[in-house]
C-alpha positions as CSV (number, residue, x, y, z in Angstrom):
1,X,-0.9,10.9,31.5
2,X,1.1,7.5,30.8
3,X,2.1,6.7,27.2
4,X,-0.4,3.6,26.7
5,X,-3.8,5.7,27.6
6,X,-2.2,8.7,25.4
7,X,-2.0,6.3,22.4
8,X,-5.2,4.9,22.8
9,X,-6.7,8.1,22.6
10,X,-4.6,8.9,19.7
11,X,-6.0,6.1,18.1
12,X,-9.7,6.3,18.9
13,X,-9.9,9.7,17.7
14,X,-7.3,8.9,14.2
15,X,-9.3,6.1,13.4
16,X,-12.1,8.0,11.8
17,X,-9.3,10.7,9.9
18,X,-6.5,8.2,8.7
19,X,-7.0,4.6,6.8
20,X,-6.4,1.7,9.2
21,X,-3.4,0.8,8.3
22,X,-1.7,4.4,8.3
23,X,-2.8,4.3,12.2
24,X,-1.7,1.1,12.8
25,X,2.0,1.9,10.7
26,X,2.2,5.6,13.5
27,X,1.5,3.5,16.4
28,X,4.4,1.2,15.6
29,X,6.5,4.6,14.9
30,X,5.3,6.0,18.3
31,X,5.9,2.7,19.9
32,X,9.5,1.9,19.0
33,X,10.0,5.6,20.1
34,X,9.2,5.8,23.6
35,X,10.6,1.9,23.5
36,X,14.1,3.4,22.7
37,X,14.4,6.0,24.8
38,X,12.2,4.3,27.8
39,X,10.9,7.7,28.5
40,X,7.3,9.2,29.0
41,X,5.7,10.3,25.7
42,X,5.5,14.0,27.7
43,X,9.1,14.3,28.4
44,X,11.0,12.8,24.4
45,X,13.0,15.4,23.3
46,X,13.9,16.8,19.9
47,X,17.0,15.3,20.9
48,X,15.7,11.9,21.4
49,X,13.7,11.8,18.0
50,X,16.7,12.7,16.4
51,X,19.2,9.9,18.4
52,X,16.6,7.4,17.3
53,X,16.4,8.5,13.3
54,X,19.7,8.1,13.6
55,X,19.6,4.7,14.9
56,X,17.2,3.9,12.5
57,X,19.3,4.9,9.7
58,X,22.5,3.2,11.3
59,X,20.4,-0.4,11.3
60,X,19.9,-0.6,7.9
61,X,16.0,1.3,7.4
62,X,15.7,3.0,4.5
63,X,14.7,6.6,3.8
64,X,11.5,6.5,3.1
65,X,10.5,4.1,5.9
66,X,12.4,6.8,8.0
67,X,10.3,9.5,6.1
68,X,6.6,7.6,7.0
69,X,8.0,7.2,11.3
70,X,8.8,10.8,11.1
71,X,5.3,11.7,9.4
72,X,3.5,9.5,12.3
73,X,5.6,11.0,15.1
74,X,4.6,14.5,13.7
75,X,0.9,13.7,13.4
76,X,0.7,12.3,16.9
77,X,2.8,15.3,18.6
78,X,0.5,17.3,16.8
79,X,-2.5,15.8,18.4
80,X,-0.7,16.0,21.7
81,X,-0.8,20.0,21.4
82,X,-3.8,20.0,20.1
83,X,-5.2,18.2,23.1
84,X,-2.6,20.1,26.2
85,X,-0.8,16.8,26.3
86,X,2.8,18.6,26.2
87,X,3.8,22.1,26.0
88,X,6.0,21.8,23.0
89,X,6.0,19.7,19.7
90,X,9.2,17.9,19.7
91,X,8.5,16.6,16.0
92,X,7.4,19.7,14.4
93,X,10.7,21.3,13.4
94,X,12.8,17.9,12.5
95,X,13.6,18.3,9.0
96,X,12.4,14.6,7.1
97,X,15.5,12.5,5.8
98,X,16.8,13.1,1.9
99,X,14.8,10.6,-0.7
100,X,16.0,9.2,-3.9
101,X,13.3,9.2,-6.1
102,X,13.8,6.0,-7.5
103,X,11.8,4.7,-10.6
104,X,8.9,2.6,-9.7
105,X,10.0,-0.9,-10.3
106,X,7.3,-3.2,-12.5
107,X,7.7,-6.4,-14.7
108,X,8.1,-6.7,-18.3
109,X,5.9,-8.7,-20.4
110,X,8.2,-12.1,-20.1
111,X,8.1,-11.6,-16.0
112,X,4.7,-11.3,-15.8
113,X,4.0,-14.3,-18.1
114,X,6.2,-16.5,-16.2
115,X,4.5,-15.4,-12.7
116,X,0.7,-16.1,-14.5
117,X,2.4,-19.5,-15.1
118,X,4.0,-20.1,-12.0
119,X,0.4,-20.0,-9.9
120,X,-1.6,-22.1,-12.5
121,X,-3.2,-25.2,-10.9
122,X,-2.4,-24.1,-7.5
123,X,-4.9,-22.3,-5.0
124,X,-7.8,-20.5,-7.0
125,X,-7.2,-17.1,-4.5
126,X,-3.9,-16.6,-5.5
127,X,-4.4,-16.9,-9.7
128,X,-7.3,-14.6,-9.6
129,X,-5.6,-12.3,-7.3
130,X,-2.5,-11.7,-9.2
131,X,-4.8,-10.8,-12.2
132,X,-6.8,-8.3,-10.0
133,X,-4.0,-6.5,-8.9
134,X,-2.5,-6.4,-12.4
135,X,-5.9,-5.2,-14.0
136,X,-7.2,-2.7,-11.7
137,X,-3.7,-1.2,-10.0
138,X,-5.4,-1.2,-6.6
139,X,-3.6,-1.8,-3.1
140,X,-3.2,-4.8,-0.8
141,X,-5.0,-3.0,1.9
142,X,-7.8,-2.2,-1.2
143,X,-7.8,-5.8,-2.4
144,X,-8.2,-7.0,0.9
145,X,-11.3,-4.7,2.1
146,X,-13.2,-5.2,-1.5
147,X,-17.0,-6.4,-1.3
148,X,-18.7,-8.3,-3.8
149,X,-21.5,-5.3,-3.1
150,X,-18.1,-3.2,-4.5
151,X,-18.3,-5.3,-7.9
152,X,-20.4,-3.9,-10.8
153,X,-20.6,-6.7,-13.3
154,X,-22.5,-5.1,-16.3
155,X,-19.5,-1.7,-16.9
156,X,-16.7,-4.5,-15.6
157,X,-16.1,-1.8,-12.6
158,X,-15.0,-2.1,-9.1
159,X,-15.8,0.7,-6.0
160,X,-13.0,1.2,-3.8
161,X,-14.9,3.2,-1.1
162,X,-11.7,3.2,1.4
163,X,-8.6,4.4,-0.4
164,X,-5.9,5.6,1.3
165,X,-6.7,8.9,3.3
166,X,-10.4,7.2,2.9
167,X,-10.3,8.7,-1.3
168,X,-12.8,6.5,-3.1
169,X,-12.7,5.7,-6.7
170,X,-14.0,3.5,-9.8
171,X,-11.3,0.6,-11.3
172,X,-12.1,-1.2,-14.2
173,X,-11.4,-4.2,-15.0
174,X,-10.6,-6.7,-17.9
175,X,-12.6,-9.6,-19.3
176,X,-9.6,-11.9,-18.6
177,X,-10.0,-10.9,-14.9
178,X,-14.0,-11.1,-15.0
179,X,-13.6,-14.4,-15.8
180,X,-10.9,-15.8,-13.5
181,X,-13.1,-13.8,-10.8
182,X,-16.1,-15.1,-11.4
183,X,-14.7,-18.6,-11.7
184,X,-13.4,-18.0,-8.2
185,X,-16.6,-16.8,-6.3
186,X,-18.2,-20.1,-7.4
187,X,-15.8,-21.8,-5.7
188,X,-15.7,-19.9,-2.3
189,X,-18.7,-20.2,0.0
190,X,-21.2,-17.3,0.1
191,X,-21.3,-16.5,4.3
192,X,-18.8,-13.5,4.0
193,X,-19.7,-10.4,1.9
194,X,-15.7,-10.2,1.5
195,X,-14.6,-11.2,-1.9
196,X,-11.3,-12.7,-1.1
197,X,-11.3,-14.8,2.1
198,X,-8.6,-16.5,4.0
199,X,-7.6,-19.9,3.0
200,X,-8.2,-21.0,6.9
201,X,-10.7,-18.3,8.3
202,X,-13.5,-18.5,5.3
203,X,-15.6,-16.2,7.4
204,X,-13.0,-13.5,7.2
205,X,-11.3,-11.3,4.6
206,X,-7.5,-12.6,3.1
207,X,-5.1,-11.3,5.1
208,X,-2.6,-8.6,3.4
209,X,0.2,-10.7,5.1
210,X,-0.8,-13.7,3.7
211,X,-0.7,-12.4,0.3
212,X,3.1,-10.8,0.7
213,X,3.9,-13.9,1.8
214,X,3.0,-16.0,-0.9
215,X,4.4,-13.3,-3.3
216,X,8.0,-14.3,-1.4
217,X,7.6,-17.5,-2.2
218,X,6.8,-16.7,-6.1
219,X,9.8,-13.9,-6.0
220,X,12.1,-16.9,-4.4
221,X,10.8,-19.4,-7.3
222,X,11.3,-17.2,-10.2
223,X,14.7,-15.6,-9.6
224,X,13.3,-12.0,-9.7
225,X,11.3,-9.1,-7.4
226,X,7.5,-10.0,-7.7
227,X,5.1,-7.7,-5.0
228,X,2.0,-6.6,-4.8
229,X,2.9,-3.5,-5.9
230,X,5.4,-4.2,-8.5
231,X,1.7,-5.4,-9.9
232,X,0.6,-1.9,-9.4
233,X,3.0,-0.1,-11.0
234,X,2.9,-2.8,-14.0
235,X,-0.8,-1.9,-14.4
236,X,0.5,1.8,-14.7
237,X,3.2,0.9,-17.0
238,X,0.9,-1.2,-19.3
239,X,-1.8,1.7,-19.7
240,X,1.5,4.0,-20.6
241,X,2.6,2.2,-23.3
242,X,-1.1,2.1,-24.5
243,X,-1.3,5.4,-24.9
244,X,-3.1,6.4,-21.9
245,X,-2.8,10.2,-20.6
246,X,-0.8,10.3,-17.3
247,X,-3.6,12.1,-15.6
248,X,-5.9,9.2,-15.8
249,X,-3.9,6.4,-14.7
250,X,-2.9,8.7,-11.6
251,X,-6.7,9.3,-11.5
252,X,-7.2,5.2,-11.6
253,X,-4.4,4.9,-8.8
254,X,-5.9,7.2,-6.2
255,X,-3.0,9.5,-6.3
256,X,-2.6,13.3,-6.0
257,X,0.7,13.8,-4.1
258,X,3.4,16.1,-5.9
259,X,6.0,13.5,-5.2
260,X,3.9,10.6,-6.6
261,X,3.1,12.8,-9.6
262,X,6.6,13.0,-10.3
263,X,7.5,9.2,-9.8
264,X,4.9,8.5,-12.4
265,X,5.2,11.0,-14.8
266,X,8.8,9.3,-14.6
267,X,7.6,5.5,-15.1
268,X,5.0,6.9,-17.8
269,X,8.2,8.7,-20.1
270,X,9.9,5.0,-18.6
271,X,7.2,3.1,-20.2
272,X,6.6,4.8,-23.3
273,X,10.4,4.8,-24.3
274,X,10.6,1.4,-23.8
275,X,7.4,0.8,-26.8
276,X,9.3,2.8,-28.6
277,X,12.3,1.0,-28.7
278,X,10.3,-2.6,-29.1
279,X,9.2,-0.8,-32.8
280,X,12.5,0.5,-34.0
């Protein structure tokens, strides 16, 4: 079997098990692999994956990203036994690269002031979005995908039916953001069920490029790091220094990995030192 049916059925079958964008970030893996060595999927080595780790390391990617092509490579290889594709895993015994577990980075009060700032009077999308992210904590890929159906007006709630590894959940939300959302739907025109649209496509939902790209341009304006998810992990830190248990904002953040657990239980004692110290 040749490489490009393989990963079409890899993908037909994945689509229904894995979020979207987790395929589509494997296929890239699985891609660039079999692009570097210019060899059938069937015949890649444990040699080859670990040549091209290595390359990847030597070019500048960092672990993690490493980490996530190793976890796609595994998953598809997987498959591939699963299915009588190959004869041996060549992924399954690869040991993942060494992570720093860095502290989640998010702004301070000052930062996220000056970013609010920065966007007023320019397109309604990107005000209201910058206070969705901060009040709710949910993903670009979540953002993206959200309904109007998905918005429960009377609590101040939000469904996210398609988490990662398709987890749904409840978000709430603040008044400050109810208003700058509803303010923003008047605007928009009512033909896509999509809550945030693209500024050229109205009939389709925002991009999560498009967003990334206009948070470059704030980052570039205001001197410092500004992301997507530097806005999750601020929505994190905030409910920390309120005084909220760790278990529920990891509950409001879809997350139940060990490692995540740990990063946050790190950015919660983070948070909380840092009220402490605004007080004494």
């Amino acid at each position: 079997m040749k490489s490009e049916e393989c990963l079409k059925q890899f993908c037909f079958e994945y689509q229904f098990q894995l979020d979207k964008e987790s395929v589509k970030h494997y296929l890239c893996a699985i891609k660039q692999l079999i692009e570097y060595t210019g060899r059938n999927f069937d015949v890649i080595t444990k040699r080859d994956i670990r040549q091209w780790l290595g390359y990847l390391a030597e070019i500048g990617y960092k672990p993690w990203t490493i980490h996530s092509k190793l976890t796609g490579l595994k998953t598809f290889y997987r498959y591939c036994m699963e299915e009588g594709f190959v004869s041996t895993n060549p992924a399954a015994k690869i040991p993942f690269p060494a992570q720093e577990d860095k502290l989640p980075y998010y702004l301070n009060l000052k930062q996220l002031s000056q970013l609010r700032e920065l966007v007023n009077g320019r397109l309604p999308e990107e005000r209201v979005i910058i206070e969705v992210l901060y009040a709710t904590g949910i993903r670009i890929s979540e953002l993206s995908a959200m309904k109007k159906e998905d918005i429960y007006w009377t609590g101040r709630m939000i469904k996210i039916p398609k988490g990662k590894r398709k987890k749904g959940r409840i978000v709430p939300f603040t008044r400050k953001c109810e208003i700058h959302l509803k303010a923003y739907l008047e605007t928009r025109p009512n033909g896509t069920p999509y809550v945030f649209i693209g500024p050229r496509n109205k009939d389709r939902p925002i991009h999560p490029d498009t967003v990334g790209q206009w948070f470059r341009a704030y980052a570039r304006e205001l001197g410092f790091r500004v992301t997507p998810h530097a806005l999750r992990h601020t929505f994190a830190a905030t409910l920390a220094k309120r005084g909220m248990p760790i278990h529920c904002i990891q509950t409001l953040l879809g997350h139940e990995e060990p490692k995540q657990t740990r990063l946050y239980a790190r950015l919660y004692s983070d948070a909380r030192k840092e009220m402490y110290d605004e007080y004494m």
